[in-house]
Structures are given as C-alpha cells and as structure tokens.
Rosetta silent file (secondary structure, phi, psi, omega in degrees, C-alpha in Angstrom):
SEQUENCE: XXXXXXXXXXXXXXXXXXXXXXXXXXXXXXXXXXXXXXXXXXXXXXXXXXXXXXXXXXXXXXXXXXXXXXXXXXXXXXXXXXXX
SCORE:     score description
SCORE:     0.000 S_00000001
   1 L     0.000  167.040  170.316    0.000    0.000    0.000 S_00000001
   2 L   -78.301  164.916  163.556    0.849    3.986   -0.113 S_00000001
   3 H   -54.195  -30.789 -168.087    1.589    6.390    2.455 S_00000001
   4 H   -78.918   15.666  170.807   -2.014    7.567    1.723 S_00000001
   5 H   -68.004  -46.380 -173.318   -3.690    4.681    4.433 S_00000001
   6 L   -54.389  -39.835  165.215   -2.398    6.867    6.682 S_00000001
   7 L   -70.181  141.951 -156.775   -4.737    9.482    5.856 S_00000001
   8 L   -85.335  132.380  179.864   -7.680   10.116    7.615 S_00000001
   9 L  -107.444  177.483  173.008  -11.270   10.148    5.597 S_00000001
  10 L  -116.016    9.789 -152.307  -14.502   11.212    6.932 S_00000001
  11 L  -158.025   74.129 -162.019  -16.827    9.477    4.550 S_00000001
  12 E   -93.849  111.075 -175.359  -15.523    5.480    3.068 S_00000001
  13 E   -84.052  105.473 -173.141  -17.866    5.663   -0.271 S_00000001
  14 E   -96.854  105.813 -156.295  -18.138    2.091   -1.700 S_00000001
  15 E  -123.762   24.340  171.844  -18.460    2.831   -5.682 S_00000001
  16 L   -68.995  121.533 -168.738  -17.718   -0.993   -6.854 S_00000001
  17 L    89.694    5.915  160.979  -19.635   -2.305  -10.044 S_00000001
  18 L  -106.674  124.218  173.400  -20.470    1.155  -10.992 S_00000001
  19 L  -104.943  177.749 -116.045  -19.274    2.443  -13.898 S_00000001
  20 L   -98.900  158.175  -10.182  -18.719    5.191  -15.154 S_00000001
  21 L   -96.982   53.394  175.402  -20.570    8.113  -14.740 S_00000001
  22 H   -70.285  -37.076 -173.389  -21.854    6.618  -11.669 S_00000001
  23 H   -67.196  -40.992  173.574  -19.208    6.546   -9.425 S_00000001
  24 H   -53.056  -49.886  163.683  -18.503   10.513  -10.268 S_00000001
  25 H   -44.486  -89.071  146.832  -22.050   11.058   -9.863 S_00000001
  26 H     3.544  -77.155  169.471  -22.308    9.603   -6.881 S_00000001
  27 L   -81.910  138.038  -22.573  -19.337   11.077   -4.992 S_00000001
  28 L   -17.846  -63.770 -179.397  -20.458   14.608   -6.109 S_00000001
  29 L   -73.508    7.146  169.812  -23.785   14.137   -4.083 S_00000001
  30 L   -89.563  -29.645 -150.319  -21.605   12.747   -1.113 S_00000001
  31 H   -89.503  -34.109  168.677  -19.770   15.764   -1.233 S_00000001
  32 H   -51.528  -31.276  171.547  -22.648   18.159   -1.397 S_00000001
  33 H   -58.028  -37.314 -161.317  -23.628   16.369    2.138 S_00000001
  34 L   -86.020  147.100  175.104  -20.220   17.317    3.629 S_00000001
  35 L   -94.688  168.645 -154.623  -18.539   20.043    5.119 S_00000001
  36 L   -67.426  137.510  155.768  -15.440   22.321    3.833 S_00000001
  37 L   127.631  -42.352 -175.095  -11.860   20.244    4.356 S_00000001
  38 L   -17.731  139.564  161.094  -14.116   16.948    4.668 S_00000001
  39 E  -151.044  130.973 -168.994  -12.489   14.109    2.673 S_00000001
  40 L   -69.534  169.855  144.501  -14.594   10.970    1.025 S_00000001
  41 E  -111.919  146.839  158.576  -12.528    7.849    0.333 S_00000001
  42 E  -144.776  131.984  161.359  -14.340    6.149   -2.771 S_00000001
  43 E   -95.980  149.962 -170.539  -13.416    2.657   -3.904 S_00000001
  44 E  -168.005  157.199 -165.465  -14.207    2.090   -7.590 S_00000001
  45 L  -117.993  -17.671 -152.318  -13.798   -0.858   -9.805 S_00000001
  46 L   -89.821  115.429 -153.945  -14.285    0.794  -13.314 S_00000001
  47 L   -79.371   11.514 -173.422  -10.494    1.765  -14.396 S_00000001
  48 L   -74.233  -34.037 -168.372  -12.282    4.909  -16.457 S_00000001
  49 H   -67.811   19.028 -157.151  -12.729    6.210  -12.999 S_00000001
  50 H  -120.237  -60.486  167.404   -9.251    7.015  -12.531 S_00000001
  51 H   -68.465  -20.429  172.797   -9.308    9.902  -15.600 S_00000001
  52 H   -71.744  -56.355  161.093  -12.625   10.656  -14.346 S_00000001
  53 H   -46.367  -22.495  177.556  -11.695   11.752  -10.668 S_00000001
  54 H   -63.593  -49.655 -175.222   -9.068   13.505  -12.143 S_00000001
  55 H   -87.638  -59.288  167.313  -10.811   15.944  -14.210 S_00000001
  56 H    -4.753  -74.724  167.111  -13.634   15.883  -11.829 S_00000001
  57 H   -32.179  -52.941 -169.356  -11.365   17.314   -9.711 S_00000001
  58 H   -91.154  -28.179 -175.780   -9.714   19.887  -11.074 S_00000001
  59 H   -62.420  -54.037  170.759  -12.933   20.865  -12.867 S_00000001
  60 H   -82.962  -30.902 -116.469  -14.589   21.850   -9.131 S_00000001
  61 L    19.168   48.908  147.366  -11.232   22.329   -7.367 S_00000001
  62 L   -58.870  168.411  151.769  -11.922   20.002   -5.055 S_00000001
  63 E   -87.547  111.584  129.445   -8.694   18.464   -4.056 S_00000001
  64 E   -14.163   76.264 -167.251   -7.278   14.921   -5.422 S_00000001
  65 E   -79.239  -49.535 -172.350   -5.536   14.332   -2.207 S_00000001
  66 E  -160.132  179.313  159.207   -3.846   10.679   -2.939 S_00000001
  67 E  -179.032  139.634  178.546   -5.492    7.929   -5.223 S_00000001
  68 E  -143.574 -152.187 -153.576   -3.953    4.384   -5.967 S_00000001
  69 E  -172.664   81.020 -178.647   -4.667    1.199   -7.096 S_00000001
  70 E   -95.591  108.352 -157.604   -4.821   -2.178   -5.031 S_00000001
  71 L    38.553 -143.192  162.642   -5.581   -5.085   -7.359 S_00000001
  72 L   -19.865  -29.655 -168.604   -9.191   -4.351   -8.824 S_00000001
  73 E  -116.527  167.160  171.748  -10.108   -1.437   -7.227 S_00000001
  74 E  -139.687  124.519  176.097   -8.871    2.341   -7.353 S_00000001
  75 E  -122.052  149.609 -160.807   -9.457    3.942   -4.507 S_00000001
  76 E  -149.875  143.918 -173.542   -9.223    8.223   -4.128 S_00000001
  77 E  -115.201   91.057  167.673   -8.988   10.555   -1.526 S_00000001
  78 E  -127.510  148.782  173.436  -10.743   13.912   -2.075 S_00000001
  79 E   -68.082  126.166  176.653  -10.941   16.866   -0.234 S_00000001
  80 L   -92.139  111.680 -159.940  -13.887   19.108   -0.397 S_00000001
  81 L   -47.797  134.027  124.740  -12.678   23.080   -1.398 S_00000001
  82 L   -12.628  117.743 -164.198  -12.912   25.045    0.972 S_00000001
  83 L   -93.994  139.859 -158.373  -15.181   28.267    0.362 S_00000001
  84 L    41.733    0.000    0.000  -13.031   30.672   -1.255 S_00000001
C-alpha cells in the first residue's frame, strides 16, 4: 500500500460495479452532504474512474488528495474546497 492509508477520511464511499458516470455522480452528491476540508474515500472498480476523478477534480477544485490502485479497485482521496 501507499503512504495515503495513513490518511484520515470522513466518509468510506463504496463505488464498486459502478461504472462510469456513476461513481462521479455519486461522490459529487456525497460531497454536497459534507462540510469544507471533509475528505470521502471512494473505492471504484471501473479503471475509467481514474481519468474521471481527475478531471472531476480539477474541474470543481476540489482536491485529489492521494489515489492508488490495489488489485481491482482504485481507490481516491478527495478533499472538499474550501469556500473561497
């Protein structure tokens, strides 16, 4: 595993057998639940999800905190921006 186990989430999103854009979907409307700094974990099986969190990201500025890959799944750590 990474360094990023270490980090703490506040939210473990289980987004396996959904493809894509469900998982994106999905963790958007976790995130709207959450408060600023918060950060989801989401496991995902569908390897699309990996460019999808990506843009996803940068597209809201949440933050992409860590994301990796342990056999089958990709799992991602984002932060929810902060307002302003």
């Amino acid at each position: 595993m990474t360094a990023a186990m270490s980090v703490q989430y506040d939210v473990d999103l289980d987004l396996r057998g959904l493809n894509c854009p469900l998982p994106i979907l999905r963790t958007k409307k976790q995130l709207v639940t959450m408060g600023n700094g918060q950060v989801v974990r989401a496991r995902a099986t569908d390897p699309h999800s990996v460019i999808d969190f990506k843009a996803f990201c940068i597209k809201t500025g949440h933050e992409l905190v860590e994301h990796w890959q342990h056999e089958d799944e990709f799992h991602f750590l984002v932060r929810k921006r902060g307002a302003g």
